[in-house]
C-alpha positions as CSV (number, residue, x, y, z in Angstrom):
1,X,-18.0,-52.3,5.8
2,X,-15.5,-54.6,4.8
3,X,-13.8,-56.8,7.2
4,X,-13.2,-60.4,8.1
5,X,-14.1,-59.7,11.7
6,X,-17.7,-58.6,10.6
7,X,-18.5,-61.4,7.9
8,X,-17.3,-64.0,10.7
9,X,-16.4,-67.7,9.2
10,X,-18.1,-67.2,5.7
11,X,-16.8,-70.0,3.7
12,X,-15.3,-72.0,6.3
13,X,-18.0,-73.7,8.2
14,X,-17.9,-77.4,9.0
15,X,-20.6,-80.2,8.9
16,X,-20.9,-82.8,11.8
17,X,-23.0,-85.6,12.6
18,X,-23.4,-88.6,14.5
19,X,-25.8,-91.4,14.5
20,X,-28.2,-91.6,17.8
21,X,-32.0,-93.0,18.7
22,X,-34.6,-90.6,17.6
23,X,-34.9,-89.6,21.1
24,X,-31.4,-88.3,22.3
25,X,-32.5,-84.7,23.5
26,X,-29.8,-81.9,21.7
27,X,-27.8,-80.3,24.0
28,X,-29.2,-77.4,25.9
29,X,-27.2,-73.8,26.2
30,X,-26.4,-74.7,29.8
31,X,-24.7,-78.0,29.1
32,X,-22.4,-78.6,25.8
33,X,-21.6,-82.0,24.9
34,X,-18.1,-82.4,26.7
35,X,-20.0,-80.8,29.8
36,X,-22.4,-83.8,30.1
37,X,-22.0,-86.8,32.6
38,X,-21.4,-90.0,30.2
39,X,-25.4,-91.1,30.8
40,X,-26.7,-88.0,29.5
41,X,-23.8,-87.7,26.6
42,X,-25.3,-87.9,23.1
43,X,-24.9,-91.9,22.5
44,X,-22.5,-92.5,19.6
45,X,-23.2,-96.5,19.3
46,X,-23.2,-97.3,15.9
47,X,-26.8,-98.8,16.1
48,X,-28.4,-99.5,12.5
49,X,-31.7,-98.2,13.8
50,X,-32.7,-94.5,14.2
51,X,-32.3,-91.9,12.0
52,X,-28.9,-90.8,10.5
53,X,-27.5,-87.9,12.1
54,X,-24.9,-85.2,11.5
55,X,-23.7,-83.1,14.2
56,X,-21.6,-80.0,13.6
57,X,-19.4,-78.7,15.7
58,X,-18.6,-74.9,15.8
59,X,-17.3,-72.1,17.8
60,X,-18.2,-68.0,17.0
61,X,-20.5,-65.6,17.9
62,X,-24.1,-67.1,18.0
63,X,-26.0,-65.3,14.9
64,X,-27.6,-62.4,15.4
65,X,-30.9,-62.6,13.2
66,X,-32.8,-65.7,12.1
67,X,-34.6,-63.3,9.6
68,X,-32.6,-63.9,6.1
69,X,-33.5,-59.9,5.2
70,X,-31.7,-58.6,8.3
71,X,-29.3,-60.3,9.7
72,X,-24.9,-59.2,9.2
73,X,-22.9,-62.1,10.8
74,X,-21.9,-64.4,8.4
75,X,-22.4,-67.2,11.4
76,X,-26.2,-66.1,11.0
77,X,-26.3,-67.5,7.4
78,X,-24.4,-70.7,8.0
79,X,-26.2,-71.7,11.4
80,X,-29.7,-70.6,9.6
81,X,-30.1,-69.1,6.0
82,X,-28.2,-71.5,3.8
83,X,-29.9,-74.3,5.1
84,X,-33.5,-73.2,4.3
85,X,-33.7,-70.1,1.9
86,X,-32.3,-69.8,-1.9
87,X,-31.6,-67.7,-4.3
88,X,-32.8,-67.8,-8.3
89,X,-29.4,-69.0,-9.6
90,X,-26.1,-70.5,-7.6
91,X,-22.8,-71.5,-8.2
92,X,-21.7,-74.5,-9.2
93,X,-18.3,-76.5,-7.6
94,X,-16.2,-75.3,-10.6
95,X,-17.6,-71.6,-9.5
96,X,-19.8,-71.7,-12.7
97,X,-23.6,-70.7,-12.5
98,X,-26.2,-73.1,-12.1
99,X,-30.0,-73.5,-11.9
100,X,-31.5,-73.4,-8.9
101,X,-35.3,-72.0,-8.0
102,X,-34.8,-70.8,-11.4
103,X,-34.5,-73.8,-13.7
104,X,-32.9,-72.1,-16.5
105,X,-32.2,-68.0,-17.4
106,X,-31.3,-65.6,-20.5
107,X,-30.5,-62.2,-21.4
108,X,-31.5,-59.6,-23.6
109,X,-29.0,-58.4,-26.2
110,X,-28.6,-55.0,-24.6
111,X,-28.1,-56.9,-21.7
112,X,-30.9,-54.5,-19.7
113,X,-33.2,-57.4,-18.7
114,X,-32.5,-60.8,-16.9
115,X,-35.1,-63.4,-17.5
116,X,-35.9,-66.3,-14.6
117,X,-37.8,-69.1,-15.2
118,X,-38.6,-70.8,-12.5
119,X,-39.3,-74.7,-11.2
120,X,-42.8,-75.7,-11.1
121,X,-42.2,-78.3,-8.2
122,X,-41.1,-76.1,-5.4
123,X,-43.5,-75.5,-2.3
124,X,-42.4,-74.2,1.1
125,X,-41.6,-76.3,4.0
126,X,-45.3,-75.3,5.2
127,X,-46.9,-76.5,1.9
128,X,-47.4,-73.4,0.0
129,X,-46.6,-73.4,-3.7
130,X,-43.3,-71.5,-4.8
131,X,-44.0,-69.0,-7.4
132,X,-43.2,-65.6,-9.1
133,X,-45.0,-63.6,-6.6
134,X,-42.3,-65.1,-3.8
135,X,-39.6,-63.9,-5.9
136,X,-41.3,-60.3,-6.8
137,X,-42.1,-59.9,-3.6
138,X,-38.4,-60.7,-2.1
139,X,-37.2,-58.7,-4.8
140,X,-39.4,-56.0,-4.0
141,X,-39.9,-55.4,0.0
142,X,-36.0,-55.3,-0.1
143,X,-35.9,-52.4,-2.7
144,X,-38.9,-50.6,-0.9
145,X,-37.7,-51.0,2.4
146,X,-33.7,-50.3,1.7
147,X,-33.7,-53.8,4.0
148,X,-29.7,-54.0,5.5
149,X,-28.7,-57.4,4.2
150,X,-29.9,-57.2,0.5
151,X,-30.5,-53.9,-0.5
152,X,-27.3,-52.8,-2.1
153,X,-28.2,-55.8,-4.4
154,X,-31.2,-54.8,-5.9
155,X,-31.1,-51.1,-5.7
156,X,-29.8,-51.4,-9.7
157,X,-32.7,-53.2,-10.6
158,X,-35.6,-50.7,-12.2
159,X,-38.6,-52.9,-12.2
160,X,-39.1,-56.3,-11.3
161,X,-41.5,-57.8,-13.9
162,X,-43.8,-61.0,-13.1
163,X,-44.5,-62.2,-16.5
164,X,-46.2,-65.2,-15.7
165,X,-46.7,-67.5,-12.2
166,X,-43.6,-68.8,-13.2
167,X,-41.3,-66.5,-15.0
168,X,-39.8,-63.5,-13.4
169,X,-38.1,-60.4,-15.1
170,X,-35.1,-58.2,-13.6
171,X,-34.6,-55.2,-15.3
172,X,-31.8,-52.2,-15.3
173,X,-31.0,-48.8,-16.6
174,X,-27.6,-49.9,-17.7
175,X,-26.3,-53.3,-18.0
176,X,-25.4,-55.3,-14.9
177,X,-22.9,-58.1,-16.0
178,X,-22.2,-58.4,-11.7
179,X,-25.7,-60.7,-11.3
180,X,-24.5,-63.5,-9.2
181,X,-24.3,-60.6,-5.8
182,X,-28.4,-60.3,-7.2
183,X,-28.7,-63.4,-5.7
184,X,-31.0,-62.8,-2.4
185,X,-32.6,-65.2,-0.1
186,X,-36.1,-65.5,-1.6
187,X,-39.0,-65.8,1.4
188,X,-42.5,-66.5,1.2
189,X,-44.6,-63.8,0.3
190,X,-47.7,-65.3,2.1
191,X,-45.5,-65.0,5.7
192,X,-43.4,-61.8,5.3
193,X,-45.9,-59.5,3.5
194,X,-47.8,-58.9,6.8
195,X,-44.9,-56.4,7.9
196,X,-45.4,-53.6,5.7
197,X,-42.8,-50.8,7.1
198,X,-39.4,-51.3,7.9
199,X,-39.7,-50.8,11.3
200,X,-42.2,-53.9,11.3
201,X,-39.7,-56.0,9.2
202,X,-36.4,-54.7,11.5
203,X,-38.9,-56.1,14.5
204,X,-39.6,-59.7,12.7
205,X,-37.9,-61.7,14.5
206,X,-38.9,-64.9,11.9
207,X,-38.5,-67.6,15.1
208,X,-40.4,-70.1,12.9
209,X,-38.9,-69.9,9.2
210,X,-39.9,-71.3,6.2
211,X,-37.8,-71.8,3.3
212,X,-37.6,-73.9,0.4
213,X,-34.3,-75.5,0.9
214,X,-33.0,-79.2,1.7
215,X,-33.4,-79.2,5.3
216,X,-37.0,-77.6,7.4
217,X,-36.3,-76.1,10.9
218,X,-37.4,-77.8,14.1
219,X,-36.0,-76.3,16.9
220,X,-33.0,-73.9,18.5
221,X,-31.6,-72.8,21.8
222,X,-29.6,-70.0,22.1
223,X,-26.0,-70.3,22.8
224,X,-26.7,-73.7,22.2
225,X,-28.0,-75.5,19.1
226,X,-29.9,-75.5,15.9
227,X,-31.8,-78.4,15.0
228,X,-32.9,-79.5,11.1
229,X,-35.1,-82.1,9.3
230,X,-34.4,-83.3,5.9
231,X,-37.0,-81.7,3.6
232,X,-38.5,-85.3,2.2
233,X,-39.8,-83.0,-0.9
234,X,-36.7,-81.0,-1.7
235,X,-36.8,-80.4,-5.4
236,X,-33.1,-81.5,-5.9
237,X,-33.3,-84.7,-4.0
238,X,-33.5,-85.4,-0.5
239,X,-30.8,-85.6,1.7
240,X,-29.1,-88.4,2.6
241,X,-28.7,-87.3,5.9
242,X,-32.0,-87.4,8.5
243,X,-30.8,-84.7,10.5
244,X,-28.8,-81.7,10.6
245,X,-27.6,-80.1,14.4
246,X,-25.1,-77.5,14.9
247,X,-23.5,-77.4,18.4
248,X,-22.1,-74.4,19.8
249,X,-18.9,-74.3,22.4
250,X,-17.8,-71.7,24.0
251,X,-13.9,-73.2,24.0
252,X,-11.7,-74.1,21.3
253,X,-10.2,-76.8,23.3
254,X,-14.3,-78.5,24.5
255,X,-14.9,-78.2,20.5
256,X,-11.7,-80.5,20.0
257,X,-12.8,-82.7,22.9
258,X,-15.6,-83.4,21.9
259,X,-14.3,-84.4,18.5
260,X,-12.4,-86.8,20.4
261,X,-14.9,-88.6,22.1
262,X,-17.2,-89.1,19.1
263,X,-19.5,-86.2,20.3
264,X,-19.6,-84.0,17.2
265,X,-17.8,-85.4,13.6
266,X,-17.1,-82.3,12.3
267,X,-15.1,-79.2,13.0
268,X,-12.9,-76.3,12.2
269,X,-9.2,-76.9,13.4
270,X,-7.0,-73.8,14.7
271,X,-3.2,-73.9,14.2
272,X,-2.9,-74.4,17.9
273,X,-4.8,-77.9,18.0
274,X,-3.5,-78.8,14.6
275,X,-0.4,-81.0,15.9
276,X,-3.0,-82.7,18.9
277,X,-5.6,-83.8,16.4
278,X,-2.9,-85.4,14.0
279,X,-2.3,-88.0,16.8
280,X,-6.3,-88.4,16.5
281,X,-6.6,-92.3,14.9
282,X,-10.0,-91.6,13.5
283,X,-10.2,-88.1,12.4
284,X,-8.7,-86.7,9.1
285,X,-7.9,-83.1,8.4
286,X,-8.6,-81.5,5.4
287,X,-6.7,-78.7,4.5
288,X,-7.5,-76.2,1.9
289,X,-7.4,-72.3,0.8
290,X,-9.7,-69.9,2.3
291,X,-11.6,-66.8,-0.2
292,X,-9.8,-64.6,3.0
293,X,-6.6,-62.7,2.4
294,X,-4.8,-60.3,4.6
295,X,-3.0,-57.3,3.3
296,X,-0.3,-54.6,4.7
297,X,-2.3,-51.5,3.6
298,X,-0.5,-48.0,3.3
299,X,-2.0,-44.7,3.6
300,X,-2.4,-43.8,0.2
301,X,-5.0,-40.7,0.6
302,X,-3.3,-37.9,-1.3
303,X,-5.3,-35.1,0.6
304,X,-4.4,-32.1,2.9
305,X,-6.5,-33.4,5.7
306,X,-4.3,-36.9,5.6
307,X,-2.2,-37.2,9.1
308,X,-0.2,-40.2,7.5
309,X,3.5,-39.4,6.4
310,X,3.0,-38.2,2.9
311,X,6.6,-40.4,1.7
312,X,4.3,-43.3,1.7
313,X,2.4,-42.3,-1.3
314,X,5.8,-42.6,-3.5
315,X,5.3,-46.0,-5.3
316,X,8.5,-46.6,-5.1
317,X,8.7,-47.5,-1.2
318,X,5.8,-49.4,-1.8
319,X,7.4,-51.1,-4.3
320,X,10.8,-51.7,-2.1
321,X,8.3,-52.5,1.3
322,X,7.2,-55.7,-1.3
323,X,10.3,-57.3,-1.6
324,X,11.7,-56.3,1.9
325,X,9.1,-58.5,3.3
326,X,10.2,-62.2,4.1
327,X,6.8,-63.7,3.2
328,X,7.9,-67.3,4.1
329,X,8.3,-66.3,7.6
330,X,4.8,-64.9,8.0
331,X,3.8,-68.3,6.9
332,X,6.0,-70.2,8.8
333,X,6.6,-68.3,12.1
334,X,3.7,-65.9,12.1
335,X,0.9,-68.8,10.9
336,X,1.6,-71.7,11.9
337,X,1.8,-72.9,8.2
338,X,-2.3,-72.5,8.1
339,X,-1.4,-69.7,4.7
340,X,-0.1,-69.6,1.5
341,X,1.7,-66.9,-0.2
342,X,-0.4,-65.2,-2.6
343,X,-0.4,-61.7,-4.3
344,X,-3.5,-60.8,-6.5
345,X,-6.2,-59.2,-5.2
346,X,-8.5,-62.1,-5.9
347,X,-7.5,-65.4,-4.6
348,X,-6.6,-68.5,-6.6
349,X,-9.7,-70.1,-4.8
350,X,-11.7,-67.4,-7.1
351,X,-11.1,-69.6,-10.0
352,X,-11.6,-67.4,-13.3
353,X,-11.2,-63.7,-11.4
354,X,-8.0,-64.4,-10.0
355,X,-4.9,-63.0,-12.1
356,X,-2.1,-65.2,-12.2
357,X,1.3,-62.7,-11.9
358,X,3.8,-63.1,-14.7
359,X,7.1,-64.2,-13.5
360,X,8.7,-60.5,-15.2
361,X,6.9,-58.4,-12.4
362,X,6.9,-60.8,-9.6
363,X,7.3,-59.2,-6.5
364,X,9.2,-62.1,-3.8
365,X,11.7,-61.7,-1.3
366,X,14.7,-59.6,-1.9
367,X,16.1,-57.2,0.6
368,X,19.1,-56.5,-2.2
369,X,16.2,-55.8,-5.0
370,X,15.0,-53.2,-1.9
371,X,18.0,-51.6,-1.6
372,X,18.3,-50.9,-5.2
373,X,15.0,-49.7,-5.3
374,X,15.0,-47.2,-2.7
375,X,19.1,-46.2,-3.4
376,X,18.0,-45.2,-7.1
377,X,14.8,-43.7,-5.8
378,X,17.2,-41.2,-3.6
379,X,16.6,-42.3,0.1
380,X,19.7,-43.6,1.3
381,X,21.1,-43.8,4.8
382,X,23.4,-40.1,4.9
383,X,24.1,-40.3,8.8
384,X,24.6,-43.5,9.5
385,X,21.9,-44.3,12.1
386,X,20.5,-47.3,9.7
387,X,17.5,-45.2,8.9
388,X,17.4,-43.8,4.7
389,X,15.7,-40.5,4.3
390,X,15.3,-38.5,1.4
391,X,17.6,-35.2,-0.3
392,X,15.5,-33.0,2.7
393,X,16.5,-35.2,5.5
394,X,12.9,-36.6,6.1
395,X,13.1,-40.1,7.6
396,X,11.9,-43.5,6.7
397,X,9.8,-43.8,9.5
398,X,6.6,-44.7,9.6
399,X,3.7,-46.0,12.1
400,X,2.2,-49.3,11.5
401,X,-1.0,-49.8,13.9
402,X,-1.8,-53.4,14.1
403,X,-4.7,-55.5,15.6
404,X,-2.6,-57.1,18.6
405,X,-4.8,-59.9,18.8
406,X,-4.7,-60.7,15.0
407,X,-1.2,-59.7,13.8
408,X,0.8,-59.4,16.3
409,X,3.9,-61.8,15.5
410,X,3.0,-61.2,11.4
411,X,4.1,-57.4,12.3
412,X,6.9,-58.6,14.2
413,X,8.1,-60.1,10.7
414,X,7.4,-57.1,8.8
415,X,8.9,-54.6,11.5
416,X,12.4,-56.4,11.3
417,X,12.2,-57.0,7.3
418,X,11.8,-53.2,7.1
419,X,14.8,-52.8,9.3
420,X,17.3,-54.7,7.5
421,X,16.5,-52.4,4.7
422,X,16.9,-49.3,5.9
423,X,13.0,-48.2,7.0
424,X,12.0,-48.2,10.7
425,X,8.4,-48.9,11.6
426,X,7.0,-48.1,15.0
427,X,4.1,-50.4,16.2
428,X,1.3,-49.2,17.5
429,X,-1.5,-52.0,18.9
430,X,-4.7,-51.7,19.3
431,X,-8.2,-53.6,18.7
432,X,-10.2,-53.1,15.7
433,X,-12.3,-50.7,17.0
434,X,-9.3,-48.1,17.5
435,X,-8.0,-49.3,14.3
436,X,-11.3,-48.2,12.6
437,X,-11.6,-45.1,13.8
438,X,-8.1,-44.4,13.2
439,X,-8.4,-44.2,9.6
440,X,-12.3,-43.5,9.5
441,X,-12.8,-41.2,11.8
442,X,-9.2,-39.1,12.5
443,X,-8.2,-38.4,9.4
444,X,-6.1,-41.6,8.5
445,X,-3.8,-41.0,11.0
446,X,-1.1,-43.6,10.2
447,X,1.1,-44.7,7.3
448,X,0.8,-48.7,7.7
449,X,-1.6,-51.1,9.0
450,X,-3.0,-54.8,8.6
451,X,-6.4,-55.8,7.8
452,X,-8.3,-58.5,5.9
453,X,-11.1,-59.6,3.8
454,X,-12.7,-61.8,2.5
455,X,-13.1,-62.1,-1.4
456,X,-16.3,-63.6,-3.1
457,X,-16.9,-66.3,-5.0
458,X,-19.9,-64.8,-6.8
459,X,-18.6,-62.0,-8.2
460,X,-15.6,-59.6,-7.8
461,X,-17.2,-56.5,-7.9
462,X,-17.2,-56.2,-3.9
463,X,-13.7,-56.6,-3.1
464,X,-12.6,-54.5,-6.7
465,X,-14.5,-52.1,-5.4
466,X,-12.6,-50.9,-2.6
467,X,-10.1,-49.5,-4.8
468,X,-12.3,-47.0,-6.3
469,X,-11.5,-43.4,-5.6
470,X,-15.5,-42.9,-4.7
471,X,-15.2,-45.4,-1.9
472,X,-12.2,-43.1,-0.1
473,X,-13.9,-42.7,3.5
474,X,-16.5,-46.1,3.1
475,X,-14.9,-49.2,2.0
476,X,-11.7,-48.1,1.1
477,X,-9.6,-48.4,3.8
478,X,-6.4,-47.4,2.2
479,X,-7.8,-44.2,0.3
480,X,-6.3,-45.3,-3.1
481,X,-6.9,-43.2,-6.4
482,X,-6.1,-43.9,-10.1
483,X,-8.3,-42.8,-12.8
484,X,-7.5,-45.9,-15.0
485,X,-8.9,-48.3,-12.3
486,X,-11.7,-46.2,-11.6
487,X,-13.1,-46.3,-15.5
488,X,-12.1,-50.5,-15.5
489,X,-14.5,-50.9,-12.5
490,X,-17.1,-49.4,-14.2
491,X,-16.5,-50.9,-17.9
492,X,-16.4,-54.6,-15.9
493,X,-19.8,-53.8,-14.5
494,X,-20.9,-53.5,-17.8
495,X,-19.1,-56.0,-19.3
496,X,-21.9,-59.0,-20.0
497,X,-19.3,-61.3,-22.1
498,X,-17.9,-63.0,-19.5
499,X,-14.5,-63.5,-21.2
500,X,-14.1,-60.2,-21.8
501,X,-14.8,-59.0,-18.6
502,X,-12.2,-61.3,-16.8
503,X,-9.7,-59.7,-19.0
504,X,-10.8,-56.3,-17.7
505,X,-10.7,-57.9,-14.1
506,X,-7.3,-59.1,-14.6
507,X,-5.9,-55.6,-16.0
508,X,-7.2,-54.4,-12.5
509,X,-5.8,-56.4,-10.1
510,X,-2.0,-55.8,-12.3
511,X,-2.7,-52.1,-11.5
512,X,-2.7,-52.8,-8.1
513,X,0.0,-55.0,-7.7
514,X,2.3,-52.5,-10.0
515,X,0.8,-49.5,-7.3
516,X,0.9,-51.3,-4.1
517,X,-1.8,-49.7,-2.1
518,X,-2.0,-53.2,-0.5
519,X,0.7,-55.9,-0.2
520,X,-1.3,-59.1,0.1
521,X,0.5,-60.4,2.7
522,X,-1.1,-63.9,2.9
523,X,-4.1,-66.3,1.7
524,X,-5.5,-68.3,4.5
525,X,-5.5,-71.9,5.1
526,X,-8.7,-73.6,6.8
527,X,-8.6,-76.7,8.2
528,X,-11.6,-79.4,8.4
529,X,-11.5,-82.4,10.6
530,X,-14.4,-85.3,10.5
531,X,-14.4,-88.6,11.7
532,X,-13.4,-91.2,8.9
533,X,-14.6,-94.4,10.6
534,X,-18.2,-93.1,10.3
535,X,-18.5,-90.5,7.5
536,X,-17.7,-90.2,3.5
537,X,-19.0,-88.8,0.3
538,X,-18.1,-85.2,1.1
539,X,-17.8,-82.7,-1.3
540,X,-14.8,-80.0,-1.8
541,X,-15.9,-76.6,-3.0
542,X,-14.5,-75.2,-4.7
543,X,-13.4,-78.1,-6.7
544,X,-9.9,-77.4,-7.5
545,X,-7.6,-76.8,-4.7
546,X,-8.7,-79.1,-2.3
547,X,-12.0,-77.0,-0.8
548,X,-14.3,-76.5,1.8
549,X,-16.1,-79.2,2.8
550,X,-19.1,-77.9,4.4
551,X,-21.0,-76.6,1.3
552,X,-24.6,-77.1,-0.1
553,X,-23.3,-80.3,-2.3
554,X,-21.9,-82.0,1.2
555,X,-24.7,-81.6,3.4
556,X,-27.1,-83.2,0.5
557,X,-24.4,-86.6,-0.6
558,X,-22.6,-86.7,2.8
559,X,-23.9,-90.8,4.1
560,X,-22.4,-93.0,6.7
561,X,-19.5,-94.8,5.8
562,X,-20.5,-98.2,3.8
């Protein structure tokens, strides 16, 4: 399933660190930094001696699996998996594929068979050589097993061919231009082989991993902190950095503290702190894009069993909801400024995927432009209550359930821009949950709602996907249909010229703006705060925007300020 709340903070992690004497304990679940009395705080002295440290401050969930093949928070793969498994190929800061276990890659004309080949100076943080048995195996056990995290990935994938100890071979029935979301966490055969069923693997908890990344495991507490070494062997240079901890709070406000007092050096920043840590000498914030948008879906799902009002499958109040909407506001009033007004189904911070709108179609704010549409579409307002309904007297009314404790003042906005043209909404709130089973499990029964997600950088096969007519009660959440899109999705998946299959992937996302099954209503902003006195050299990832700055090129060049 799809949303933001599930795939929590992917993409918008922050690195910390601080310098300290090799033997300052971590803190312990019990006792976060700002909790300490000031002799036990973590000693922030800038003392040449000692190893150099990086502390990362976050608040979430704490993950729910330290095994890379299980786990579904997306807080379990930046607190653990990132920082010690890999994948064959990545992406590069431009968003561009790059080598890395596999040094360099081709594929065959009919574009059936992807061949790796891999480094030959890789071991596991235990000592074990890296080889193509690791990455059959990975491959493999995932497959076999139908394993949660990866197996939609490699269930295309017909036979996974070791052609030599260092060159591997994926092959496919049909051509799979989407390989980038092949990408799994490879793990060493010699350690996870022992669990042969799935019910052995589901029961692995892996509290000791072993990857081949930049930086080797020490130790964790729950609801605490996660402790890392830099790997001294790492085949793309050793990290700059000695050590890597990640602090858990509990409160956004401790996190912030703590920030203050020179306990962590980097953090996330909420729109609510944002104006206090400006006044913060020391500490910059970064501000930059999110890959997470959030839509106003509509009840598309043309069906007999639908409970949703069926006027909201005419296009042309979908159409007239789009320019009714003051957008600005939502930014302004409902955000906090932490968005940007975006359209596309794939964000700007997508690079090649995202479609930039022509200025001929572009939908922006105007209630007049509404009116026409919706006057020359035949609702208009024949008794005078300030509510249009059609030439059979059926309403403009519609229910709009809303996550309270996500949209609550962004639905405000909408509610009244509807008004002022003529459509009443009724509000409904609820928690996700409700929200869920409202459209999953009752027969869609609303007409409006907001949700989010999150759009990859890897490939945009995931997020196209939920337009599909075939994903109508799974990942569709607004039970859209066109037979046009449906054939694109397919062609693009298919589509191993990569310039041709952006123009495919473009032609989709126009479809959907011209239909409106979503109005994206805004891209989110992240912010990223780190103290300037001590740190520099970080790394914005994407490159163009103004990116993250907690990303895999960060946490190898990031050094104390010289």
């Amino acid at each position: 399933m799809k949303r933001i709340l599930a795939l929590l903070l992917i993409g918008a992690m922050f690195l910390t660190g601080c310098a300290t004497q090799p033997t300052t304990p971590a803190p312990t679940p019990e006792q976060t930094p700002a909790e300490q009395t000031p002799a036990e705080q973590t000693p922030v002295a800038e003392a040449p001696e000692g190893p150099i440290i990086f502390r990362y401050g976050i608040r979430d969930s704490w993950p729910d699996s330290m095994n890379p093949l299980l786990s579904a928070l997306g807080i379990s793969q930046t607190f653990y998996h990132d920082n010690m498994y890999e994948t064959l190929i990545g992406l590069d800061a431009e968003l561009n594929m790059e080598a890395r276990l596999a040094e360099s890659w081709e594929t065959s004309e009919d574009g059936l068979t992807w061949t790796f080949h891999l480094r030959k100076d890789v071991k596991w943080h235990d000592g074990e050589e890296f080889d193509a048995d690791d990455v059959v195996y990975s491959y493999q056990v995932n497959k076999d097993l139908e394993l949660p995290r990866f197996f939609a990935s490699v269930k295309d994938f017909t036979e996974v061919k070791k052609v030599d100890d260092y060159t591997v071979q994926l092959v496919t029935a049909e051509p799979k231009a989407n390989i980038m979301d092949a990408m799994i966490d490879l793990v060493p055969e010699h350690i996870f082989s022992q669990y042969k069923t799935k019910d052995d693997m589901l029961a692995f908890a892996n509290e000791s991993p072993i990857g081949t990344g930049a930086f080797i495991f020490v130790e964790d507490a729950k609801d605490g902190f996660v402790r890392y070494k830099a790997n001294d062997d790492y085949w793309n240079g050793r990290p700059v950095i000695d050590e890597l901890v990640y602090v858990y709070f509990s409160n956004a406000d401790t996190l912030i503290q703590a920030l203050e007092k020179g306990e962590i050096d980097f953090c996330g920043v909420g729109a609510a702190q944002q104006d206090y840590v400006k006044g913060l000498a020391n500490i910059t914030m970064h501000y930059f894009d999110s890959n997470a948008f959030n839509e106003l879906g509509f009840n598309c799902w043309d069906d007999p069993a639908s409970k949703g009002n069926p006027l909201m499958r005419d296009v042309k109040i979908r159409n007239a909801i789009g320019y009714a909407i003051d957008y600005d506001k939502i930014v302004d009033y409902a955000m906090g400024g932490l968005a940007s007004k975006q359209a596309q189904l794939l964000p700007e911070v997508t690079g090649k995927w995202s479609w930039k709108v022509p200025d001929d179609i572009r939908v922006d704010y105007d209630p007049e432009k509404a009116k026409q549409i919706l006057e020359e579409a035949g609702y208009s307002d024949r008794d005078g209550d300030g509510i249009r309904e059609d030439a059979s007297g059926n309403k403009l009314e519609f229910r709009m359930s809303i996550i309270e404790s996500d949209y609550r003042d962004c639905a405000l906005v909408v509610e009244q821009s509807l008004k002022d043209v003529g459509i009443k909404t009724n509000i409904e709130f609820m928690d996700t949950g409700r929200l869920s089973d409202i459209i999953y499990s009752q027969d869609f029964d609303t007409d409006m709602y907001m949700w989010g997600w999150y759009a990859r950088y890897s490939d945009p096969s995931y997020i196209l996907s939920a337009m599909t007519t075939d994903q109508i009660g799974n990942r569709s959440d607004c039970f859209y249909s066109n037979p046009e899109y449906d054939q694109l999705y397919v062609q693009q998946t298919k589509t191993i010229d990569m310039e041709e299959r952006v123009k495919i992937v473009h032609k989709m996302q126009e479809i959907i703006y011209r239909d409106s099954p979503y109005l994206i209503l805004y891209n989110a902003k992240r912010i990223n705060a780190y103290n300037n006195e001590r740190w520099e050299n970080f790394v914005e990832y994407p490159a163009f925007g103004g990116g993250n700055l907690f990303n895999y090129y960060s946490k190898l060049q990031v050094r104390p300020k010289q």
